[in-house]
C-alpha positions in Angstrom: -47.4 -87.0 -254.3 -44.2 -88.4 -252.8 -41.8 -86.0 -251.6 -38.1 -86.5 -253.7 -34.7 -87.5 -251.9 -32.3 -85.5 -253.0 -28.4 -86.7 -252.6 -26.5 -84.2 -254.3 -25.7 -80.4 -255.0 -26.4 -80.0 -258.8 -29.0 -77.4 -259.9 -29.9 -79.4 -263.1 -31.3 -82.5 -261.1 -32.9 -80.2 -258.2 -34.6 -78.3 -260.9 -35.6 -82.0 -262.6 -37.0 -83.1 -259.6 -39.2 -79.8 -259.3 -40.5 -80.6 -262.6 -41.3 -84.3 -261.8 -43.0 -83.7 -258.6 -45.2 -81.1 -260.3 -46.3 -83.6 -263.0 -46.9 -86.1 -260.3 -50.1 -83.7 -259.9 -53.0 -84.6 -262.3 -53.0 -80.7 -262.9 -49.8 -80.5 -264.4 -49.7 -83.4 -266.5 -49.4 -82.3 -270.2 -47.8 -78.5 -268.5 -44.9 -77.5 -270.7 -42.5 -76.1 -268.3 -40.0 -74.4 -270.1 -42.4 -72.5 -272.8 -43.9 -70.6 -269.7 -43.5 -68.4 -266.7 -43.6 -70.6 -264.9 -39.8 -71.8 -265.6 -38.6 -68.5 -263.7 -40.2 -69.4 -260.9 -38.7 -73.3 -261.2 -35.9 -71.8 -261.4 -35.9 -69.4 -258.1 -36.6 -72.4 -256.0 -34.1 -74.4 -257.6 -31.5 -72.3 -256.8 -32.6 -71.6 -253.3 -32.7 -75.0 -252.6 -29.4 -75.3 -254.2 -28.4 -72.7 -251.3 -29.6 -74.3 -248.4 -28.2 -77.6 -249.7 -24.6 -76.0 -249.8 -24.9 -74.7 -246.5 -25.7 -77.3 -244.7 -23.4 -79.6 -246.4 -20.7 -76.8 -245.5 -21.8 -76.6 -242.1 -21.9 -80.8 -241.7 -18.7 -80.6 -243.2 -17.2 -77.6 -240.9 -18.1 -79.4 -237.4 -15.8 -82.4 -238.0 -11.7 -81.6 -238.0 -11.1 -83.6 -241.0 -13.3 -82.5 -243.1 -13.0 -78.9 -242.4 -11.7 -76.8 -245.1 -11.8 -73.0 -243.1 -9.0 -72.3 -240.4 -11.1 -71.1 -237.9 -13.2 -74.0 -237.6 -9.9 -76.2 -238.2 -8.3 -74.7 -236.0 -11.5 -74.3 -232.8 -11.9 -77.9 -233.2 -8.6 -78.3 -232.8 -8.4 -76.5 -229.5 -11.5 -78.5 -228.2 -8.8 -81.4 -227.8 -6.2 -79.3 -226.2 -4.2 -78.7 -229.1 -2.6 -74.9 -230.0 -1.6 -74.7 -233.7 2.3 -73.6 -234.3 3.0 -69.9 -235.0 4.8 -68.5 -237.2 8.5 -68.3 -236.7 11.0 -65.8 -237.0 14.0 -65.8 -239.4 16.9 -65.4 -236.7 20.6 -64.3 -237.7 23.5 -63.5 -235.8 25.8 -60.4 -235.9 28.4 -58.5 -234.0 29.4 -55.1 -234.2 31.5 -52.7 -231.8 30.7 -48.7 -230.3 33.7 -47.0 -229.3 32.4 -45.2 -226.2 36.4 -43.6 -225.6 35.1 -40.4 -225.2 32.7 -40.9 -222.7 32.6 -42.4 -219.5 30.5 -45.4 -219.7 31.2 -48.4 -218.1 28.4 -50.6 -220.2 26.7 -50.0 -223.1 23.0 -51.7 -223.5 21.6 -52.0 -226.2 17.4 -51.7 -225.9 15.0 -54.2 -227.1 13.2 -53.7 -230.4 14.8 -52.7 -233.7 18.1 -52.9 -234.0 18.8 -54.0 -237.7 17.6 -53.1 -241.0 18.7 -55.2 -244.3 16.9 -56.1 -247.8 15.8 -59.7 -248.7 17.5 -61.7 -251.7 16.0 -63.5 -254.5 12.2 -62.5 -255.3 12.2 -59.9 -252.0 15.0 -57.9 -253.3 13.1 -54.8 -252.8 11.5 -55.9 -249.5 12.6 -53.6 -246.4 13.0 -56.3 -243.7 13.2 -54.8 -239.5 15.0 -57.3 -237.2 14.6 -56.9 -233.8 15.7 -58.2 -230.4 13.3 -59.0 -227.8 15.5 -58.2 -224.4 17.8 -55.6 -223.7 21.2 -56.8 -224.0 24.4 -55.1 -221.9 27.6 -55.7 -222.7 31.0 -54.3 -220.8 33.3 -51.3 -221.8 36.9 -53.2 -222.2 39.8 -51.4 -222.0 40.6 -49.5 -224.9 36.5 -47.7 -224.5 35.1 -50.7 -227.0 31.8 -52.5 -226.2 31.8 -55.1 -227.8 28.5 -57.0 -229.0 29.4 -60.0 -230.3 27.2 -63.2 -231.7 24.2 -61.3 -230.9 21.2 -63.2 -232.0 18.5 -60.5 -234.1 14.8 -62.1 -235.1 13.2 -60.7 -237.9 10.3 -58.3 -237.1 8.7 -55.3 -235.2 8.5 -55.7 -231.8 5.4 -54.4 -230.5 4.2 -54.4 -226.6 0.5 -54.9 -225.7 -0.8 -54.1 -222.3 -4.3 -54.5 -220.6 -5.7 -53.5 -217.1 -7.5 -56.1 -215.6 -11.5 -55.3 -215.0 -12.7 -58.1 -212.2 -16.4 -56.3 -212.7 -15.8 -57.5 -216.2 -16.3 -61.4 -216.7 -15.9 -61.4 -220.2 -12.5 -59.7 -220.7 -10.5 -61.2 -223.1 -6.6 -60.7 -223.3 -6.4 -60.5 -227.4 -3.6 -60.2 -229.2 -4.4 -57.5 -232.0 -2.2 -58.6 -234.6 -1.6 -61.8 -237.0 2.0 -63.2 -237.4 3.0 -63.3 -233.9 6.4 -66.0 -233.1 4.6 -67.3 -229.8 8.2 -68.2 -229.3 9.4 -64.7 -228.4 6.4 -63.7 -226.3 7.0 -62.0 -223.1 4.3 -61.8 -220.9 4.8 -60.1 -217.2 2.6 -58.6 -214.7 2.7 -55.4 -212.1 0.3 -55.2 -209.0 -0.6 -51.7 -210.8 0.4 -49.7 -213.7 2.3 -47.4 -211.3 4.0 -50.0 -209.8 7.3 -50.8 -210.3 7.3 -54.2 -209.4 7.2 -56.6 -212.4 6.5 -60.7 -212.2 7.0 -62.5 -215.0 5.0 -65.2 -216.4 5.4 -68.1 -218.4 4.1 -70.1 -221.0 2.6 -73.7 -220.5 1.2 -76.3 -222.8 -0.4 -78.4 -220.3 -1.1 -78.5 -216.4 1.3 -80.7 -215.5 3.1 -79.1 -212.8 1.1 -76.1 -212.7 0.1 -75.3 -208.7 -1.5 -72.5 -207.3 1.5 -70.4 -207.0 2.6 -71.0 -210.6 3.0 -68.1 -212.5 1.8 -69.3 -215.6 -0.1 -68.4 -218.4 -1.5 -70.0 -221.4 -2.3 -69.1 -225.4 -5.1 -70.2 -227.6 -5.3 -69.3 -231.6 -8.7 -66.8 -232.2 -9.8 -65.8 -235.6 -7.8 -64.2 -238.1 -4.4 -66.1 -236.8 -4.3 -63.9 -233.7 -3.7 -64.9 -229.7 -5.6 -65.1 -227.1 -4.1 -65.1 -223.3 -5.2 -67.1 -220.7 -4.1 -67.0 -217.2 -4.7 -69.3 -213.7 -8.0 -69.1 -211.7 -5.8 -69.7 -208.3 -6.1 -73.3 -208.1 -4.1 -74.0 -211.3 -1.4 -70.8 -211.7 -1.8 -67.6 -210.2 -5.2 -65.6 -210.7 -4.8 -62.2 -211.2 -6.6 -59.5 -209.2 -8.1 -56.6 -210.1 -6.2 -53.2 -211.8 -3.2 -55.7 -212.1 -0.7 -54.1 -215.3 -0.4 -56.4 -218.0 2.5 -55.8 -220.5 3.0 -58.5 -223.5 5.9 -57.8 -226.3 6.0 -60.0 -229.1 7.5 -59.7 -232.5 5.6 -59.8 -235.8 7.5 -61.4 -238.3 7.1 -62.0 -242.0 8.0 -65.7 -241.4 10.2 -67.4 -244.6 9.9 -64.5 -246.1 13.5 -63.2 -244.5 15.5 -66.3 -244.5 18.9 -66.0 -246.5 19.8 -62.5 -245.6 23.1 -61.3 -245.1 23.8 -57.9 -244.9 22.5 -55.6 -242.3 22.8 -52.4 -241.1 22.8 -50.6 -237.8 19.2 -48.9 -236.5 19.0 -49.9 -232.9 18.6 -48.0 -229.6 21.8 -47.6 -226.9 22.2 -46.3 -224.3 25.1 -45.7 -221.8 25.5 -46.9 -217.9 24.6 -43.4 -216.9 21.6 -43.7 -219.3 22.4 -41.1 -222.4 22.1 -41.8 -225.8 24.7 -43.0 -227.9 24.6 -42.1 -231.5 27.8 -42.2 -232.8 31.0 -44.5 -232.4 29.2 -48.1 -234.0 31.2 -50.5 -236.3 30.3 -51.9 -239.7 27.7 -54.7 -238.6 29.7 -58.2 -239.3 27.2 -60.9 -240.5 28.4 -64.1 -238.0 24.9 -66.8 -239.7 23.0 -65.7 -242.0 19.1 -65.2 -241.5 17.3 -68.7 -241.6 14.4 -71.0 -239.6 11.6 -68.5 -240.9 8.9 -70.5 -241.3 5.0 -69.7 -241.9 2.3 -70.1 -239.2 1.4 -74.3 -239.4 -1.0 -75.1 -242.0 -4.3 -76.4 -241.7 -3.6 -80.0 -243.1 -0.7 -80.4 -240.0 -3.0 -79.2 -237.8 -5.8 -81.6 -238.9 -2.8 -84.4 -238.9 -1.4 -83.7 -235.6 -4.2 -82.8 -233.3 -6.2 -85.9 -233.6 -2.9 -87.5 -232.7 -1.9 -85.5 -229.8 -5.6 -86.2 -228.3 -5.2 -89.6 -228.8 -2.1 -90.3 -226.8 -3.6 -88.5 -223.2 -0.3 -86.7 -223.0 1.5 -90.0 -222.6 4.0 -91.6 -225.0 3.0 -95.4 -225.5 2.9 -96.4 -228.5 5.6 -95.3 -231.7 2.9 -92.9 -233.0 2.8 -91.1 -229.3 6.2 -90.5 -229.7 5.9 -89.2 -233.1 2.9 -86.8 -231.7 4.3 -85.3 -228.5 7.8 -84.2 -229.9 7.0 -81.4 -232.3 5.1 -80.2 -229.0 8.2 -80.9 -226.8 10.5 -79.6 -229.5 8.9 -77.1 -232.0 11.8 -77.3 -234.0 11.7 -80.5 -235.3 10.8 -80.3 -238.7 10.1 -84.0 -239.0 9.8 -86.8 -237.0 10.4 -90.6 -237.2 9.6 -92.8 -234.5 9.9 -96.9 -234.4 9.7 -100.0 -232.1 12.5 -102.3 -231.1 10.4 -105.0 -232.3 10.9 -104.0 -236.0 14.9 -104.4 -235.8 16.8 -107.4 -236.4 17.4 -108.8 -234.2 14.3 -107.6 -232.2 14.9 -104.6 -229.2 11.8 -105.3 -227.0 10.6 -102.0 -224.7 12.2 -99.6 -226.6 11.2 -96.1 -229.1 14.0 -95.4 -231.3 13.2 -91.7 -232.4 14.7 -89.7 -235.3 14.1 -85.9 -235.6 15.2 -83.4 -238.4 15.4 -80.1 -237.0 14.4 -77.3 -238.7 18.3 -75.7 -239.1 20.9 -77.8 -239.1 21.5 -81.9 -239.7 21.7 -83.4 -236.4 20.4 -83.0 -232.7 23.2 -81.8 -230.5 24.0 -83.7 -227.1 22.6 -81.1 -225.2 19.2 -80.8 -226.9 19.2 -85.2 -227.2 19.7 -84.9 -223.2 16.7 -82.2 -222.5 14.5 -83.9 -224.4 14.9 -87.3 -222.9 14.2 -85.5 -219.9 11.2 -84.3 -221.4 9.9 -87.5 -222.8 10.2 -89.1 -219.9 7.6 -87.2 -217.8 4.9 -88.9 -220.8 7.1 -92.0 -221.2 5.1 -95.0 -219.2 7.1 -97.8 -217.3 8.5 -100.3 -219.2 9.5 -98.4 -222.2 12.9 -97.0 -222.6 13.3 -93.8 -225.7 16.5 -94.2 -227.3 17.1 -90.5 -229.5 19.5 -91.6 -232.8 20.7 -89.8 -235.5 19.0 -89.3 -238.3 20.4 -91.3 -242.2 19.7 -89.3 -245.1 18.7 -91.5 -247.6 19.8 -89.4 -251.3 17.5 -89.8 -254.3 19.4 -88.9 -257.2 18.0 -87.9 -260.6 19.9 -87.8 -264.0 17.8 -85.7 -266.6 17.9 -85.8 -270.2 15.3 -83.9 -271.2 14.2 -83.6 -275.0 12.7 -80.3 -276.2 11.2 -78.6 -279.4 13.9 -75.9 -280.4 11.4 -73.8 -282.4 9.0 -73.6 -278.9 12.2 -72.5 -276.8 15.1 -69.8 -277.4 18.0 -71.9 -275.7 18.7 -75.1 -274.3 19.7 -73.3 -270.6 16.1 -72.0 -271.0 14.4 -75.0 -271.0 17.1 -76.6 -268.3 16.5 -73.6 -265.9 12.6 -74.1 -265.6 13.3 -78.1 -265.2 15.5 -77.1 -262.4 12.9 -74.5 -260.9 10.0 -77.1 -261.2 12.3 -80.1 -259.2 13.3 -77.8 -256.4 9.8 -77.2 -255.6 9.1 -81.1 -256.2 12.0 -81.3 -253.7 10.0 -79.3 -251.1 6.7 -80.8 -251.3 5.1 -83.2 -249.0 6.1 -85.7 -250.8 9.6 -86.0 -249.9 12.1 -84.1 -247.7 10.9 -86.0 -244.7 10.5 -89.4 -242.9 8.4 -91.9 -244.4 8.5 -89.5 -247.6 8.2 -91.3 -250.8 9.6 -90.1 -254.4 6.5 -90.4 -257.2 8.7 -91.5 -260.2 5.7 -90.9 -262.6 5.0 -87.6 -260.8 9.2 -86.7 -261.2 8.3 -86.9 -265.1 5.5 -85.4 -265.3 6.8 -81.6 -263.0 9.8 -81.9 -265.8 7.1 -82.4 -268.8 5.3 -79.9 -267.8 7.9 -76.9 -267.4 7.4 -76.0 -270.5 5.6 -76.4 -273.8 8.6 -76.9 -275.8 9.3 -80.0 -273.4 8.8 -83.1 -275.5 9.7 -86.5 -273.3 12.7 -87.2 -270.4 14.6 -90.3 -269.7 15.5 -90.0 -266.0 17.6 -92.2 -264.1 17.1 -92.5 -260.3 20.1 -94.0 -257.9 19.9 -93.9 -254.1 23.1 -93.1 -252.1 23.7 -93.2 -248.6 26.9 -91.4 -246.8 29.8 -93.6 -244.8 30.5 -91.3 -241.8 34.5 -92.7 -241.7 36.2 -93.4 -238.6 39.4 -92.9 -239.9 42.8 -94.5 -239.0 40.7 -97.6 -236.7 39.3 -100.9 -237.2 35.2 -100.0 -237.7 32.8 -102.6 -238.7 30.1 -100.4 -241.5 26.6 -100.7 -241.9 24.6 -98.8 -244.5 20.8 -99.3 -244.2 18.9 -98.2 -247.7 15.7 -99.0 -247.1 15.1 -100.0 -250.7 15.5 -103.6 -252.4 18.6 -102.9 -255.1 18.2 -103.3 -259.3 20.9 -106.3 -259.8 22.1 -106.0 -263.6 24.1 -109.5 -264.5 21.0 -111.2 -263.9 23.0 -114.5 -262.3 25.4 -114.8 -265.3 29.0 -115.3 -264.1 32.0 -112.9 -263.8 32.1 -112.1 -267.3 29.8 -112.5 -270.0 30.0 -112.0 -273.6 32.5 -109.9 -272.6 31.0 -107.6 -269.9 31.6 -107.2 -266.6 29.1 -108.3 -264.2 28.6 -107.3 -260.9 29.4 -104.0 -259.8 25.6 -102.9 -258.6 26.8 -100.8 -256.3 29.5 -97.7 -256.5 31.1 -95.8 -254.0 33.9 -92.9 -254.2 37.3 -93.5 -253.9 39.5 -94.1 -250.3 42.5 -95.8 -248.9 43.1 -98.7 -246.4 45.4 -99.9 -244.7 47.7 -103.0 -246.0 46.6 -101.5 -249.9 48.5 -99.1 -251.7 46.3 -96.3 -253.7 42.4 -95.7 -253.9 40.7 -98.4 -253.7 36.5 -98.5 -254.6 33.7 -100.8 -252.9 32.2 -103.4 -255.5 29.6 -106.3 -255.2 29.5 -109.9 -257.1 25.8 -111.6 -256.3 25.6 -115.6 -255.6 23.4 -118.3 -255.3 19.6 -116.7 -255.8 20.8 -113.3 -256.5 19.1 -112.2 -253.0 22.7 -112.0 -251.7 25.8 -111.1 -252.6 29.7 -110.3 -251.4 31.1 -107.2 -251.5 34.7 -106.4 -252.6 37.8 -103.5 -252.8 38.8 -102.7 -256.4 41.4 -100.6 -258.2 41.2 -99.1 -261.4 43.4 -99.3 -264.1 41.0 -97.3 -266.8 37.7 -96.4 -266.9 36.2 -99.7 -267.6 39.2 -101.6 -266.0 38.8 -103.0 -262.7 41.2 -104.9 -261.1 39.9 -106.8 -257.3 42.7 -105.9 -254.8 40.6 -107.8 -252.0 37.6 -110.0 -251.7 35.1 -110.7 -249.1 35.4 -107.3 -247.5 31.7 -107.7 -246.3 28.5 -108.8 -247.7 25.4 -107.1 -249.4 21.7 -107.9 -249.0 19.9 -106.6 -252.3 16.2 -107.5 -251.1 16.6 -105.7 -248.3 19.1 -102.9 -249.7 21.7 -103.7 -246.7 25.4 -103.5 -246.9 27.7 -104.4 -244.2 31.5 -104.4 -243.9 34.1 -106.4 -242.0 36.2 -104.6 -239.7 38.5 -102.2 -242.1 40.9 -99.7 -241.3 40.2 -96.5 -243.7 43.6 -94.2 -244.1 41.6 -90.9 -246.2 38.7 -90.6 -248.3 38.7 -88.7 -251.4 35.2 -86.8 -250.2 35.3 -85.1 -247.1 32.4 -82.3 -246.2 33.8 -81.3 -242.9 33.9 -84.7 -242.1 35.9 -87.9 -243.8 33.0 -89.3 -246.2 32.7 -92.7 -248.4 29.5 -92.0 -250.9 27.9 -95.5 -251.7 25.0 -95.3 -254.6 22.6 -98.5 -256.0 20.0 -98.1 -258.4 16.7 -98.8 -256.8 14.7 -101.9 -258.2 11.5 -99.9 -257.9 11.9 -95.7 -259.3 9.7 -95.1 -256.5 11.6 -95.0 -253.5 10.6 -95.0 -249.9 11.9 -93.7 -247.1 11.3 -96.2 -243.9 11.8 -95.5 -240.0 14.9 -93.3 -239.8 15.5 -92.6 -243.3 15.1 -89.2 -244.4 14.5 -88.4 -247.9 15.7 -86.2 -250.2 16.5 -85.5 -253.5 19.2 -84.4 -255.9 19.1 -83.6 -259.5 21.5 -83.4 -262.3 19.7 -82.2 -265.7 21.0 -82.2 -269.4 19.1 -81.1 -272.1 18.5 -82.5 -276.0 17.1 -81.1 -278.8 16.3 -81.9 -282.5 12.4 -84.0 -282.2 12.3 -84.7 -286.2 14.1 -87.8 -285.9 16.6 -87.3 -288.0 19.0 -86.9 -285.8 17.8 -87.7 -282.4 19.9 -89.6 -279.9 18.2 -91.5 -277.3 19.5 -92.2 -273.4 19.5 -95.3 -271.9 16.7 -95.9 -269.3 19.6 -98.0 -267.0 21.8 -95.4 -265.9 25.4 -95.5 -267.6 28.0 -97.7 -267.2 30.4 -95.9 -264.6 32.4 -97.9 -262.4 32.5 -95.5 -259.3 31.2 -92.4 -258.0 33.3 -88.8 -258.5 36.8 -88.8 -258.6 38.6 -91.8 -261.1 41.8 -92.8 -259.6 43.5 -94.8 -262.3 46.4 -97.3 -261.3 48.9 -99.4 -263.1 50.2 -101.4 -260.0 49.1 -104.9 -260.0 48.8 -105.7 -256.2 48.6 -109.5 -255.0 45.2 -110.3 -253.7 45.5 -109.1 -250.5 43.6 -111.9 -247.3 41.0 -110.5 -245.1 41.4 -110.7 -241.4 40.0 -109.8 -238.3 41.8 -108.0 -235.8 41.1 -107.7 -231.9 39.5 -104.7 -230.3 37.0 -104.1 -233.3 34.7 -100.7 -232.9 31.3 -101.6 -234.4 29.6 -98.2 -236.5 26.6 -98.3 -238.5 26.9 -95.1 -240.3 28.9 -93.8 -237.3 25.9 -94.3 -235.2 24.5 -97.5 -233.8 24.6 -101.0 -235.0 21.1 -101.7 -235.0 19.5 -103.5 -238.5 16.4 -101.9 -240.6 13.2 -103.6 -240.8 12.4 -105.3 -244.3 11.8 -102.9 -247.3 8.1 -102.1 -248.4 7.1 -104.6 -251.3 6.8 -102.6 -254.5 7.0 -104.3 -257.9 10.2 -103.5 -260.3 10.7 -100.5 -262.6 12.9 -102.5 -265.0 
């Protein structure tokens, strides 16, 4: 009898197989197995051989990194290459506050590390205590008038808790662990006395690698255990210092709840001080003044990044070589980056030959500042090989925006704000997925739909429009040349028919919010008129005289590449915009040929949503949306002018500051290929 492959899990076909190996035996023949007691005992070894199948599937499965489900296996193979998973991070505020100390005759007032806050979470967390703590002492003069004065004092969310160990040299075994999950590896302190007597501390610090690690270093080293927990590692006296015997470990660390305390502020005042001389204060502190509110909580990094990013950090040797090196190394230079876009010269044009541009999207905030740019070209270049210059730009958002009507049953739902607010729920966490919110994100049109179907039962169809915008960082009251890179081919509407036909306008792909230039009286708008193969086109300044009015003011202003979703603009001297968020802004929007946009090189996606609602599914009197967007001229604001100005000439003046975006000059690589959506 021939022994039976089996090449799957399921306990119907093992069982089968059983059966047909047993009839393969002249004994069994004509044996009804079901009708007998035989059945139980099919059965029994059915299912054990079902077990032993799954585990060693699971355990064939559990020794390679990408196909490991459980994070301590993830997360062990992971540290065979030398890679240490992110912690969590703490949600960090700042807040100042004052203690009058008049009475008294203290000279300084310090404030001791651990608690020193106490506040309640919004939203969901309402009832949620949250500690925040601070992780040094902090001392601060008495001025004058018997005020300390702590101002912009930075507070992490969490308990601080110090660990300490004695080390056993008759012990080679003992482990320096951690004890508790949700650690910020960020805030750990580690420092060492010759004895727990002593008074002598030296501190150690954290390293991710051995580069310039010597025998003298003081320098110690973490690696993730089970259970998200920590594991020290120090030197062995030829890399970092080895410690001897009865030497007085001390570790303090925060535990933090991670995301959990982001948006939070209003706190109140639970922390330690103490005086110059040492005595208590307890009396004499201000109302606690919130400077930022709580934020860059984030959870411990999830298996899936770990399982993307270690196999990439072993592969480039701790050197930076190719654009993918680049895109591997900095979120271990830089734990803050929350995404990361890196690119060759070669894909610009015209081509830039030995360089890595590189594009990072911290964690808080938009843009890098000049002193974290400078550091981390520092950093890069001890991985950076010869020959290849790193070039840090700002990063281009690249806005996806949605226009909802959704349609809904009104006997399935009480109100129409209902329905809108679960539409609105399901998009924001769209908006936070994976899929977009990042570099090289892409927006899932038939995926949009279907989170907005699915809100709610009562939910019968949407027609969702999607335009892509990109901001004009202005330089205002100067001759700047404009660039805005989309990424994206553009949906060109005329179709090649001329400036007017059967009566409506063509042109006018693109739209852009209202601003004023010099040599023009009034707001002015950007517009676009394609030629020749409709691959190209020129771009234009308009007025409005109504809503549906245009009137051209200037021509040839710059040109506009619709396959390759570029716009550039001569040199132009901008007076004011009409949108300014802290800085002078010119919004320029295009619907997308394809709904499902990408985000390529430095682009960073992410979405906006405006949702109406509809109502009434019998027919009778259902009104349906257009599936092209409406017919608005230009973005926000309408400015609406009677003038009639004489077409004004372009020109070029002399000393002519180039800006792309504010930024660089530097083209985009041709769009992906995707087919249309119209």
């Amino acid at each position: 009898m021939p022994l039976v492959n089996f090449s799957n899990l399921d306990f119907d076909q093992i069982k089968t197989s059983i059966k047909d190996y047993l009839r393969a035996n002249s004994n069994f023949t004509d044996y009804d197995f079901e009708g007998s007691n035989l059945s139980t005992i099919l059965d029994t070894l059915a299912y054990n051989t079902y077990i032993t199948s799954y585990n060693a599937n699971m355990v064939s499965n559990e020794v390679f990194i990408d196909s490991a489900t459980l994070r301590e296996n993830v997360v062990s193979l992971a540290r065979n290459i030398g890679y240490v998973p992110r912690s969590k991070k703490a949600s960090v505020a700042t807040v100042s506050f004052t203690v009058n100390v008049s009475n008294t005759t203290a000279v300084a007032v310090t404030l001791k590390a651990g608690a020193v806050m106490a506040s309640r979470s919004v939203g969901v967390n309402s009832t949620k205590n949250f500690i925040f703590s601070i992780p040094n002492d902090i001392t601060v003069p008495v001025n004058s008038s018997g005020f300390a004065d702590f101002y912009n004092i930075e507070i992490y969310e969490g308990t601080y808790v110090t660990q300490t160990f004695t080390v056993d040299s008759a012990n080679v075994n003992q482990k320096f662990v951690l004890p508790n999950s949700g650690i910020d590896t960020d805030l750990l302190s580690v420092v060492v006395r010759d004895t727990q007597e002593s008074t002598v501390t030296r501190k150690f610090e954290l390293f991710n690698s051995l580069f310039d690690v010597t025998a003298s270093t003081r320098a110690y080293f973490i690696q993730e255990i089970g259970q998200e927990r920590y594991e020290l590692l120090f030197g062995d006296g030829i890399f970092g210092v080895k410690l001897d015997n009865d030497n007085f470990v001390e570790a303090s660390y925060i535990i933090t709840n991670g995301q959990s305390a982001n948006n939070i502020n209003k706190f109140a005042f639970i922390g330690n001080l103490k005086s110059s001389s040492g005595d208590t204060i307890s009396s004499g502190v201000s109302i606690v003044t919130t400077e930022v509110s709580s934020g860059g909580g984030k959870p411990i990094e999830s298996v899936d990044s770990v399982k993307k990013y270690a196999p990439q950090i072993y592969a480039s040797q701790n050197r930076a070589v190719t654009a993918a090196d680049y895109e591997a190394l900095i979120p271990q230079i830089y734990p803050e980056a929350e995404s990361v876009s890196a690119f060759g010269g070669e894909d610009l044009t015209p081509p830039s030959y030995g360089k890595v541009f590189v594009s990072i999207k911290p964690y808080n905030g938009v843009f890098l500042s000049s002193a974290i740019k400078q550091n981390l070209q520092q950093q890069m270049r001890k991985y950076s090989v010869a020959g290849i210059l790193s070039e840090i730009v700002d990063l281009k958002y690249l806005y996806i925006e949605s226009n909802c009507k959704v349609y809904y049953d009104s006997n399935l739902a009480p109100t129409a704000s209902f329905v809108q607010n679960l539409a609105t729920t399901n998009i924001v966490k769209y908006s936070e997925s994976s899929d977009v919110n990042k570099f090289g994100g892409r927006f899932k049109y038939s995926q949009f739909q279907k989170v907005i179907d699915q809100s709610h039962e009562s939910i019968m169809s949407n027609i969702t429009n999607i335009d892509i915008r990109r901001d004009i960082n202005v330089q205002l009251n100067t001759f700047a040349e404009y660039e805005l890179c989309f990424g994206n081919r553009f949906y060109i509407r005329n179709h090649g028919h001329g400036a007017n036909f059967n009566g409506n306008l063509i042109g006018y792909n693109i739209k852009s919010s209202g601003f004023t230039v010099s040599g023009i009286s009034g707001t002015v708008y950007l517009g676009d008129s394609p030629v020749g193969n409709l691959s190209k086109g020129t771009v234009f300044l308009f007025k409005l005289k109504s809503s549906s009015e245009p009137y051209i003011v200037r021509q040839n202003v710059g040109t506009i590449d619709y396959e390759k979703g570029e716009i550039r603009l001569n040199p132009i001297n901008i007076i004011s915009t009409l949108v300014n968020r802290g800085t002078p802004l010119i919004e320029v929007s295009a619907s997308p040929y394809s709904n499902d946009v990408i985000g390529l090189q430095d682009l960073y996606l992410q979405l906006d949503d405006n949702i109406s609602s509809g109502n009434d599914v019998s027919g009778t009197n259902y009104i349906v949306s257009s599936s092209y967007g409406s017919n608005v001229l230009v973005r926000g604001q309408s400015v609406f002018q009677t003038d009639v100005d004489t077409l004004s000439t372009q020109f070029t003046p002399p000393n002519v500051i180039t800006s792309v975006d504010g930024v660089s000059n530097t083209n985009r690589r041709t769009r992906s290929s995707v087919p249309s959506s119209y």
